[in-house]
C-alpha positions, -999 to 999 in steps of 0.1 A, spaced: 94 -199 -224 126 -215 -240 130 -250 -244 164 -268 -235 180 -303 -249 193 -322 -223 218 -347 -228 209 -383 -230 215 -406 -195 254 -411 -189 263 -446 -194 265 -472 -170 300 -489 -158 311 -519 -175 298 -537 -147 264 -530 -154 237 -530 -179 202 -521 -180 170 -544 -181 137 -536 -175 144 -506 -162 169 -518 -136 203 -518 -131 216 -555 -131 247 -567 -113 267 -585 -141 292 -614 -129 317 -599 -104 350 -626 -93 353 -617 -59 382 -632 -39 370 -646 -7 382 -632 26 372 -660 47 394 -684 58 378 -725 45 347 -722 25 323 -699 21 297 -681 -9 290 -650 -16 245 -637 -7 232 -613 -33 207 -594 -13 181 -569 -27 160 -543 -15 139 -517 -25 140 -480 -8 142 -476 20 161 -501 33 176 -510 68 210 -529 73 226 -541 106 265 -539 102 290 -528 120 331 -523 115 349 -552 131 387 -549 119 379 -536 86 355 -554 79 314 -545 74 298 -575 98 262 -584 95 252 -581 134 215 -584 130 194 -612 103 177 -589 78 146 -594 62 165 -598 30 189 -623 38 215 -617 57 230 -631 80 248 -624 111 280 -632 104 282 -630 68 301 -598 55 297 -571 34 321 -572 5 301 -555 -27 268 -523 -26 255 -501 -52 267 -465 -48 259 -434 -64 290 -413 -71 298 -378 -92 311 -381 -126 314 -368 -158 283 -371 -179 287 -389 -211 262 -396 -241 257 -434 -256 279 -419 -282 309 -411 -263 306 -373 -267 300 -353 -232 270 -339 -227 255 -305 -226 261 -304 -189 297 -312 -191 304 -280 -210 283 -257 -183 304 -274 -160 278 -300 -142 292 -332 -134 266 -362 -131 253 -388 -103 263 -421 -118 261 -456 -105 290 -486 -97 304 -512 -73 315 -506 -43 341 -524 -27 343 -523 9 370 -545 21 392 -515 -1 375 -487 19 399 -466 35 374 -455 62 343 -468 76 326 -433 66 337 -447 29 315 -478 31 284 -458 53 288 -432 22 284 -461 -1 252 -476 12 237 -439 21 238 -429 -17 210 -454 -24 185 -424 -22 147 -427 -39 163 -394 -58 187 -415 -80 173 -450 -77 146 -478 -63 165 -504 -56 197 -517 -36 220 -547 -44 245 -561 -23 269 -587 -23 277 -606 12 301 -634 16 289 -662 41 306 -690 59 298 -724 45 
């Protein structure tokens, strides 16, 4: 049998870097959306995980307190999703599998208050699959 070099992993967004085998949410400014005070819940679970939110003018509400944190009430302004794109090497130069013509799952932010759907932001959390990763972060904003 033949043996086949694949490409190395595809690099991850600016917004991330890896440690210890994780992905790591660096610093993200986020412009609150609540009117007076508030601060912004960074909530972590492993998969499978369960979230209680529903669309309430645009916006992803908490409508159930979840074992990580959340709160109802607090909204859902940042996930972890798992999107198609080009593979690239550490090196800059695209992979074997661009060339055959495969794109690759990569991971990034997701901001929901600029979904343009609600099946955007249910897409979002749903590509947190045990296939491409063990873990979930999300970023919540919370009265104060």
């Amino acid at each position: 049998t033949g043996h086949y070099m694949l490409p190395p992993p595809p690099l991850l967004p600016p917004t991330y870097r890896r440690h210890r085998h994780q992905y790591e949410p660096v610093p993200v400014k986020l412009k609150p959306i609540l009117e007076g005070s508030s601060k912004a819940i960074i909530v972590k679970y492993t998969l499978p995980f369960g979230l209680d939110v529903e669309n309430r003018d645009g916006k992803a509400v908490v409508t159930k307190d979840g074992a990580g944190g959340e709160k109802v009430g607090d909204i859902l302004r940042l996930t972890t999703h798992w999107y198609m794109g080009e593979a690239i090497s550490n090196n800059g130069i695209a992979g074997f599998a661009n060339f055959a013509g495969a794109p690759a799952w990569k991971i990034g932010l997701f901001e929901v208050d600029k979904a343009k759907t609600w099946n955007e932001v249910v897409e979002a959390l749903t590509s947190n699959v045990p296939q491409r990763t063990d873990v979930v972060t999300m970023v919540f904003e919370r009265a104060t």
